[in-house]
C-alpha positions as a Markdown table, in Angstrom:
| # | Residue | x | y | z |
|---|---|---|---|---|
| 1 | Unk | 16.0 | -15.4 | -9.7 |
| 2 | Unk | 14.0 | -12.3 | -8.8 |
| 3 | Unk | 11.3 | -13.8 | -11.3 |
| 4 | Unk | 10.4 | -16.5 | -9.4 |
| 5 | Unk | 10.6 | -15.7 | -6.0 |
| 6 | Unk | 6.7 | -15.9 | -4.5 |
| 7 | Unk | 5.8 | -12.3 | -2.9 |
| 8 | Unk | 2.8 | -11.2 | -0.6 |
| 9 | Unk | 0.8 | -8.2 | -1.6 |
| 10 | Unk | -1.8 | -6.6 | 1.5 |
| 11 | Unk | -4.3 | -3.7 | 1.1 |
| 12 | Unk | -7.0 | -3.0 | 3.2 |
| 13 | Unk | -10.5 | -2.0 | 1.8 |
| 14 | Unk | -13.5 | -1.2 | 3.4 |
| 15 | Unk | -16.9 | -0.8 | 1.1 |
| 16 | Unk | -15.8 | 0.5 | -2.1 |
| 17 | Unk | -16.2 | -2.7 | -4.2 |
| 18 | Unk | -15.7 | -0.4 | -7.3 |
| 19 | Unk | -12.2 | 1.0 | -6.0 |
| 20 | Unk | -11.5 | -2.3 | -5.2 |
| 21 | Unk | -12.4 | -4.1 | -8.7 |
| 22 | Unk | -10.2 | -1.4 | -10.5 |
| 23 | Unk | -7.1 | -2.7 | -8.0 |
| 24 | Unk | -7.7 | -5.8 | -9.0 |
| 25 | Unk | -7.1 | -5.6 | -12.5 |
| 26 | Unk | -4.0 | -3.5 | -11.7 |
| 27 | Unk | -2.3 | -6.6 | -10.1 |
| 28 | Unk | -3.4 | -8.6 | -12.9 |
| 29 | Unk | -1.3 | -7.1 | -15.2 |
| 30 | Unk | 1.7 | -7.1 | -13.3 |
| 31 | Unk | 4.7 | -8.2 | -15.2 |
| 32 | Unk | 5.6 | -10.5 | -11.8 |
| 33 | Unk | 3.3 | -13.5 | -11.5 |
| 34 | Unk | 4.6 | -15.2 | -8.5 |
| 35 | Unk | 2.8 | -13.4 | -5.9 |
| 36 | Unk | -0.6 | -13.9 | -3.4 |
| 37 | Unk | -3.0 | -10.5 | -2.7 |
| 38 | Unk | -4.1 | -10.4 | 1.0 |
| 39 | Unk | -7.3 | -8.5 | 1.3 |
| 40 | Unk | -7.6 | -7.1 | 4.5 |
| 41 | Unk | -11.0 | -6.3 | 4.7 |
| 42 | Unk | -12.5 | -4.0 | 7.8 |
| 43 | Unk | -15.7 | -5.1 | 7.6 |
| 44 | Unk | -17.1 | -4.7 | 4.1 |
| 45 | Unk | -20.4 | -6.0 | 2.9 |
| 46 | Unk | -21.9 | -9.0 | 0.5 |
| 47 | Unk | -21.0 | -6.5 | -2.6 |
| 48 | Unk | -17.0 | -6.7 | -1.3 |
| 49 | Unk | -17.2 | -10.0 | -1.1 |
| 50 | Unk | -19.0 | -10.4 | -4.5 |
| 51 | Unk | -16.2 | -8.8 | -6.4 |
| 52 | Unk | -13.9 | -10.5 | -4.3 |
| 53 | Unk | -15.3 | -14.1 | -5.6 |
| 54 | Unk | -15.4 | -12.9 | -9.0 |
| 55 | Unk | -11.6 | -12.2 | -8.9 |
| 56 | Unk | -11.1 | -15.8 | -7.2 |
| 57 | Unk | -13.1 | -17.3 | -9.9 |
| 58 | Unk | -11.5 | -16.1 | -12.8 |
| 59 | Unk | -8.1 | -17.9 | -11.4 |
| 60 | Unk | -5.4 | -15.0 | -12.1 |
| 61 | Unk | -4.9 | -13.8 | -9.0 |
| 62 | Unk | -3.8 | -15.7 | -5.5 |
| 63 | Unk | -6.4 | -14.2 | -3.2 |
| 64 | Unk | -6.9 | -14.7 | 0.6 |
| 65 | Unk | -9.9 | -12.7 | 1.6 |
| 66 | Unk | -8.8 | -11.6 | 5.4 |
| 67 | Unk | -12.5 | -10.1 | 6.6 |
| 68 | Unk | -13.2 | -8.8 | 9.9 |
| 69 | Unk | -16.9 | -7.6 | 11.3 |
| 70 | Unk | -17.6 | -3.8 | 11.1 |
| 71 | Unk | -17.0 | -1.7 | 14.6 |
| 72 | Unk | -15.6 | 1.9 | 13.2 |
| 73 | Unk | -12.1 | 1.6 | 11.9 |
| 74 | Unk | -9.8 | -0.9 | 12.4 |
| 75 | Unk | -7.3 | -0.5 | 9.9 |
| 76 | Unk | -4.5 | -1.7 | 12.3 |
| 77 | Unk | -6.2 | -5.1 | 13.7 |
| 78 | Unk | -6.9 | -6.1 | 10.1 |
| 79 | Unk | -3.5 | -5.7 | 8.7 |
| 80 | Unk | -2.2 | -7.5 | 11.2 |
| 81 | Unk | -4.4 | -10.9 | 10.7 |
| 82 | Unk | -3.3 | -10.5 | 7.4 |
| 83 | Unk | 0.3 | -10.3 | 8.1 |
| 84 | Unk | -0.2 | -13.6 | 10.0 |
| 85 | Unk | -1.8 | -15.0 | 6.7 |
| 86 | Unk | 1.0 | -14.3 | 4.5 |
| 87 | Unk | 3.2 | -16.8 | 2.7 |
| 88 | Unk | 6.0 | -15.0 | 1.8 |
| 89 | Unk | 9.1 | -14.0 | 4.2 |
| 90 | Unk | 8.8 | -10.4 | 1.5 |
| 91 | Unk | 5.9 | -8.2 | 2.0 |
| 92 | Unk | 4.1 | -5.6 | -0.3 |
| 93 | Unk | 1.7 | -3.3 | 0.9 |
| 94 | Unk | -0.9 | -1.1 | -0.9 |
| 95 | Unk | -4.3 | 0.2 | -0.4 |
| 96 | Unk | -7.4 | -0.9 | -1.9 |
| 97 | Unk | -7.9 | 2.7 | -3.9 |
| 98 | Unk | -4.3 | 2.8 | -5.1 |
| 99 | Unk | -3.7 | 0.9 | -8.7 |
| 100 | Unk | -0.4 | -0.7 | -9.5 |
| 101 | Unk | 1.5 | 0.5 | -12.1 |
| 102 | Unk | 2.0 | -3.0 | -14.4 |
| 103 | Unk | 6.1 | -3.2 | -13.2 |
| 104 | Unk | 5.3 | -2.4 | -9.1 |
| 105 | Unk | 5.8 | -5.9 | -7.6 |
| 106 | Unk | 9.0 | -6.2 | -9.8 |
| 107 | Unk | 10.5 | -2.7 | -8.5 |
| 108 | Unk | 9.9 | -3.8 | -5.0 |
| 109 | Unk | 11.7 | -6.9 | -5.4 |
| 110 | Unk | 14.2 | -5.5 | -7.6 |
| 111 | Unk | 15.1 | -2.4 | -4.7 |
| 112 | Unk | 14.9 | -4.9 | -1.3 |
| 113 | Unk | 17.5 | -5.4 | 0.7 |
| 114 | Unk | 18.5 | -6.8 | 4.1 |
| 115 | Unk | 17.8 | -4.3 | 6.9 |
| 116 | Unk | 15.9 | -1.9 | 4.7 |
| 117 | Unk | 12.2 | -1.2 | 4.0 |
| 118 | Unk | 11.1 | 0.7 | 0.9 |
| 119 | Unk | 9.1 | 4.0 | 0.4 |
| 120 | Unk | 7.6 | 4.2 | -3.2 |
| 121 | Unk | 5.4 | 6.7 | -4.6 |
| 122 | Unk | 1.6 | 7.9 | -5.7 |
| 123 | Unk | -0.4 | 10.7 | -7.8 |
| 124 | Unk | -3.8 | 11.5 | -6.6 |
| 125 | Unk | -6.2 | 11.7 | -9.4 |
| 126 | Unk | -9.6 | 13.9 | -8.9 |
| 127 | Unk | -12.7 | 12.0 | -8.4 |
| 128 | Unk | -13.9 | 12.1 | -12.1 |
| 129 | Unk | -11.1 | 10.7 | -13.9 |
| 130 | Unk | -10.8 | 8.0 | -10.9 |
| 131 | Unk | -14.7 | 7.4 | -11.8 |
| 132 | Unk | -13.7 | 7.3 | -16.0 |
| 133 | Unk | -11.0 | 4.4 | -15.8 |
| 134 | Unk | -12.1 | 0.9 | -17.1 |
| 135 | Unk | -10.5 | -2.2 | -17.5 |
| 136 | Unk | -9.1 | -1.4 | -21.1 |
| 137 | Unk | -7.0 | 2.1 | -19.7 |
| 138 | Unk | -5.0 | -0.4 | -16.6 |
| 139 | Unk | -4.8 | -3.1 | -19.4 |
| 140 | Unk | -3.5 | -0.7 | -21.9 |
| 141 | Unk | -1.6 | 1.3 | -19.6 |
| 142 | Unk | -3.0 | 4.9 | -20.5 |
| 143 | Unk | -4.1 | 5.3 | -16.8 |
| 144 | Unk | 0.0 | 5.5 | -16.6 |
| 145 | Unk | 0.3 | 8.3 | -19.6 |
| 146 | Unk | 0.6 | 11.9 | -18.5 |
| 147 | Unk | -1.2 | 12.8 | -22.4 |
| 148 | Unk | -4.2 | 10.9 | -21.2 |
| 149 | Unk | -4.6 | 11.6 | -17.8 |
| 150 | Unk | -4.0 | 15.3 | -18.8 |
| 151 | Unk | -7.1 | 15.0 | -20.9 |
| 152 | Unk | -9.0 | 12.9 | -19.4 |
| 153 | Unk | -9.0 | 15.8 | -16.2 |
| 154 | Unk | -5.9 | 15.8 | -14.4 |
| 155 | Unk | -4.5 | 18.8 | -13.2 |
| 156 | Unk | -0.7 | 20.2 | -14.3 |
| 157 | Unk | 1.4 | 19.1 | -11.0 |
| 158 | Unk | 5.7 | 18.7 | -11.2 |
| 159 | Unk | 4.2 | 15.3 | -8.9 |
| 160 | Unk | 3.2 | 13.9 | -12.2 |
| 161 | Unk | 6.7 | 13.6 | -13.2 |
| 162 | Unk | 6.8 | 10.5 | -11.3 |
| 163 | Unk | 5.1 | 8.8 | -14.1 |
| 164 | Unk | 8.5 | 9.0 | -16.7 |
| 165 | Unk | 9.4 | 5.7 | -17.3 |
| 166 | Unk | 13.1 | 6.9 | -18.0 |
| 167 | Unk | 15.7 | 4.9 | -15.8 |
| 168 | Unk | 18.5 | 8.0 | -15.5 |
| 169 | Unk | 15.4 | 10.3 | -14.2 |
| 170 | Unk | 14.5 | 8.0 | -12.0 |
| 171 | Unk | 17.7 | 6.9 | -10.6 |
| 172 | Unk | 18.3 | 10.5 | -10.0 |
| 173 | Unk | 15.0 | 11.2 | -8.7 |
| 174 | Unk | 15.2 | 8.8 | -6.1 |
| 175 | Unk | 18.2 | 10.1 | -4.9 |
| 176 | Unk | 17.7 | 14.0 | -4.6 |
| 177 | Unk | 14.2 | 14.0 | -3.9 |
| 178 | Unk | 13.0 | 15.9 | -0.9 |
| 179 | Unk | 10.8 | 13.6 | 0.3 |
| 180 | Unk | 11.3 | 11.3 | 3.3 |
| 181 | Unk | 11.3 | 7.6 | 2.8 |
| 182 | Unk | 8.7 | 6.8 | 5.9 |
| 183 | Unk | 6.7 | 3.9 | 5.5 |
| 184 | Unk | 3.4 | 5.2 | 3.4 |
| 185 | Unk | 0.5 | 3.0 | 3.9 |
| 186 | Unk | -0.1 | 3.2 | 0.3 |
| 187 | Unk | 3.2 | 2.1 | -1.4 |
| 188 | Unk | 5.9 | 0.6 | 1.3 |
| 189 | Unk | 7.5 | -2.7 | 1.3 |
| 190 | Unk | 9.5 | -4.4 | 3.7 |
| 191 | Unk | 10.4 | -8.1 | 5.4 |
| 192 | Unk | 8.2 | -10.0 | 7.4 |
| 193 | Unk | 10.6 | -10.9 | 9.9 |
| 194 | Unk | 11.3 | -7.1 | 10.7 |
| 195 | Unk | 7.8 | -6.5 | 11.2 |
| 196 | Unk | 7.3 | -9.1 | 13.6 |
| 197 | Unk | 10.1 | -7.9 | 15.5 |
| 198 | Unk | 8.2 | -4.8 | 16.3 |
| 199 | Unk | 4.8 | -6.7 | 16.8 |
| 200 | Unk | 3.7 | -5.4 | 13.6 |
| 201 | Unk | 0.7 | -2.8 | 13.3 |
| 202 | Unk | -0.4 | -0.8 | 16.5 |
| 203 | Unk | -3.7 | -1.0 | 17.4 |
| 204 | Unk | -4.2 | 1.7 | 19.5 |
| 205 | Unk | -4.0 | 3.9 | 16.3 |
| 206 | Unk | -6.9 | 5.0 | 14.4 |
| 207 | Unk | -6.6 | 7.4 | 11.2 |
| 208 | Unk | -3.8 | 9.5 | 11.0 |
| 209 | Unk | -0.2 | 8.7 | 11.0 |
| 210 | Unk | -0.7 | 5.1 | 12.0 |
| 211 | Unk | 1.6 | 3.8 | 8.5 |
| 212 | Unk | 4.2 | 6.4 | 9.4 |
| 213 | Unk | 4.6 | 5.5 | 13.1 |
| 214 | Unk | 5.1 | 1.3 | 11.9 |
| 215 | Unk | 8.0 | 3.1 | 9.7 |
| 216 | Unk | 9.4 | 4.7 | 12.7 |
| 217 | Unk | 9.7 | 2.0 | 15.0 |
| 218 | Unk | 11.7 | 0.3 | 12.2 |
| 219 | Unk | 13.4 | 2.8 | 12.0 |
| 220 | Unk | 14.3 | 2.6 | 16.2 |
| 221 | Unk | 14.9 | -1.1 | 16.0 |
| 222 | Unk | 17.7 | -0.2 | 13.2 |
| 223 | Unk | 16.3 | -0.5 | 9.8 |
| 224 | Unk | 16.8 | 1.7 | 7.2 |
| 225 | Unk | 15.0 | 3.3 | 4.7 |
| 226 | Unk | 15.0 | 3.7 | 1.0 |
| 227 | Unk | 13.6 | 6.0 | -1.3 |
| 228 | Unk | 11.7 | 4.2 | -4.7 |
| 229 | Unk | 9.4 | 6.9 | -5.2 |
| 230 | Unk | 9.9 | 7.5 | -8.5 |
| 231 | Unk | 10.4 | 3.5 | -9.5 |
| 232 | Unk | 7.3 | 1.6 | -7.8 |
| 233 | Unk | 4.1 | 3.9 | -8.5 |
| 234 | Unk | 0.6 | 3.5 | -8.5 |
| 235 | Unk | -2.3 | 6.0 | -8.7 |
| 236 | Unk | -4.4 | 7.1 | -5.8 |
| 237 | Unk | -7.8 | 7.0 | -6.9 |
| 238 | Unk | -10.5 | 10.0 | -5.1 |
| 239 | Unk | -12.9 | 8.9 | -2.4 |
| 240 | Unk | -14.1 | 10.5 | 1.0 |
| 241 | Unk | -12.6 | 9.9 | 4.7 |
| 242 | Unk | -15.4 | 10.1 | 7.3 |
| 243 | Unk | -13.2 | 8.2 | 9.5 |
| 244 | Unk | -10.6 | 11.5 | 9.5 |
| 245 | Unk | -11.2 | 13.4 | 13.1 |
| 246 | Unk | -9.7 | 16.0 | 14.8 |
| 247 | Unk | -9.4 | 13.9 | 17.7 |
| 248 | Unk | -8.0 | 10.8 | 16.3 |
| 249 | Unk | -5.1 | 13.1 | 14.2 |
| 250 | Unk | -4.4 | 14.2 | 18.1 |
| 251 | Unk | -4.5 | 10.9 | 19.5 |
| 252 | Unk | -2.1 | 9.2 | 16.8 |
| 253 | Unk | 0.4 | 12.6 | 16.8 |
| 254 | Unk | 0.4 | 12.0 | 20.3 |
| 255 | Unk | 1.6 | 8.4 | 20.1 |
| 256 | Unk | 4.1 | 9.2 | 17.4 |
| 257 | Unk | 5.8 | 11.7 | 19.6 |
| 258 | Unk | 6.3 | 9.3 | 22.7 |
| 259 | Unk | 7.8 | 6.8 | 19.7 |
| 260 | Unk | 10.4 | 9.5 | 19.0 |
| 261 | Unk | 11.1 | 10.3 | 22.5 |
| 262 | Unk | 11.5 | 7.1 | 23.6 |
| 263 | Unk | 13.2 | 5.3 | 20.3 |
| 264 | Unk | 10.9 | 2.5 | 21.3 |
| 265 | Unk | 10.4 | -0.5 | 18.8 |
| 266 | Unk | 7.9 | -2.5 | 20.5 |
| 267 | Unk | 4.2 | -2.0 | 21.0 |
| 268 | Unk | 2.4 | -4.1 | 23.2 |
| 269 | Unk | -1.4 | -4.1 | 21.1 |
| 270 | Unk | 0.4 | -5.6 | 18.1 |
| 271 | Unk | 0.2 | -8.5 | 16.3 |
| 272 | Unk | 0.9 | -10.8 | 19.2 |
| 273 | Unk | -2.6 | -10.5 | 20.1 |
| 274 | Unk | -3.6 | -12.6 | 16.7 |
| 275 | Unk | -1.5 | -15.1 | 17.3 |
């Protein structure tokens, strides 16, 4: 039964306790219970791991807090400790500034299937109405409305149609969007053992590409894709990228490329260096 199977969640965050608190609630409200949230943390500070204990304390949530010391990004290292620390042969992962819509973890388990990872799907809010949302709009749901998001400050986009909850639309949607299935660091699910095939994360890879190029690779070692981005959403919520250079777009582009040229699976900085 799909209801009682235990499922991982990871996200990374790195300082944005608020972000973080408002993606917490999100997976509280999730209509699947059985599942453990792996924070993979690159380096945050005591007000991280404040919110962090709060969430522990209240006893809703499963939490492993996977925490790493600051030196720049390291998005890749991170995930990969907290692939290591995962329970569940099923893995969900997110980011710490996207909340869950309440049925996510259900449409990911509801969509698996051997040899296949899932894509699902976002909307980017605007700064402002990511700052407005408390506990009472994830709770309630409204943060999932088109009405209030469209007053409450988000702008008229066809992406918003992603939010109809009507099972024809999104059967369909999923089928004849244009949009590749690649492995989206913010919404993509897939099974642990297929990860560790490919040793998991590269850590050569700073920002840039580095989700995409883990989809790839699965994609070289033979598994397939499949689109759920109109069935598992959540909402991106605003917030600024110093990390984003020039040269590390070139560097990760560059590594993508040789990954297409070659069809290689394997990457040698992976997660085998955790073990």
């Amino acid at each position: 039964m799909i209801n009682s199977e235990f499922v991982s969640v990871i996200f990374t965050t790195y300082n944005q306790p608020e972000w973080l608190k408002k993606v917490l609630w999100g997976f509280e409200c999730q209509t699947h219970k059985n599942f453990e949230v792996l924070i993979a943390d690159d380096g945050s500070g005591d007000e991280t791991r404040r919110i962090i204990n709060r969430f522990i304390d209240n006893g809703v949530l499963k939490i492993k807090h996977i925490w790493h010391p600051d030196e720049g990004y390291q998005k890749c290292p991170i995930l990969n400790k907290a692939i290591l620390a995962s329970e569940s042969d099923y893995l969900i992962f997110t980011d710490g500034d996207c909340i869950p819509r309440n049925d996510f973890i259900e449409q990911h388990l509801k969509n698996r299937a051997a040899g296949y990872f899932l894509s699902g799907g976002t909307l980017r809010l605007p700064m402002k109405l990511s700052e407005k949302i408390t506990w009472d709009d994830i709770k309630e749901g409204r943060v999932f409305k088109l009405g209030w998001l469209y007053t409450n400050g988000l702008p008229f986009s066809v992406k918003s149609s992603k939010l109809f909850r009507n099972p024809l639309f999104t059967k369909i949607m999923n089928k004849i969007t244009p949009t590749k299935s690649s492995w989206n660091g913010h919404n993509s699910s897939g099974w642990k053992k297929d990860i560790m095939a490919i040793n998991g994360f590269n850590e050569n890879m700073l920002y840039g590409g580095q989700d995409r190029e883990l989809g790839e690779r699965l994609s070289n070692y033979g598994i397939k894709s499949k689109q759920i981005r109109y069935s598992a959403i959540c909402i991106h919520l605003e917030h600024a990228r110093p990390y984003k250079t020039e040269e590390s777009i070139k560097k990760n582009k560059e590594i993508r490329r040789l990954v297409d040229q070659t069809k290689g699976f394997w990457v040698k900085e992976g997660i085998s260096q955790h073990k």
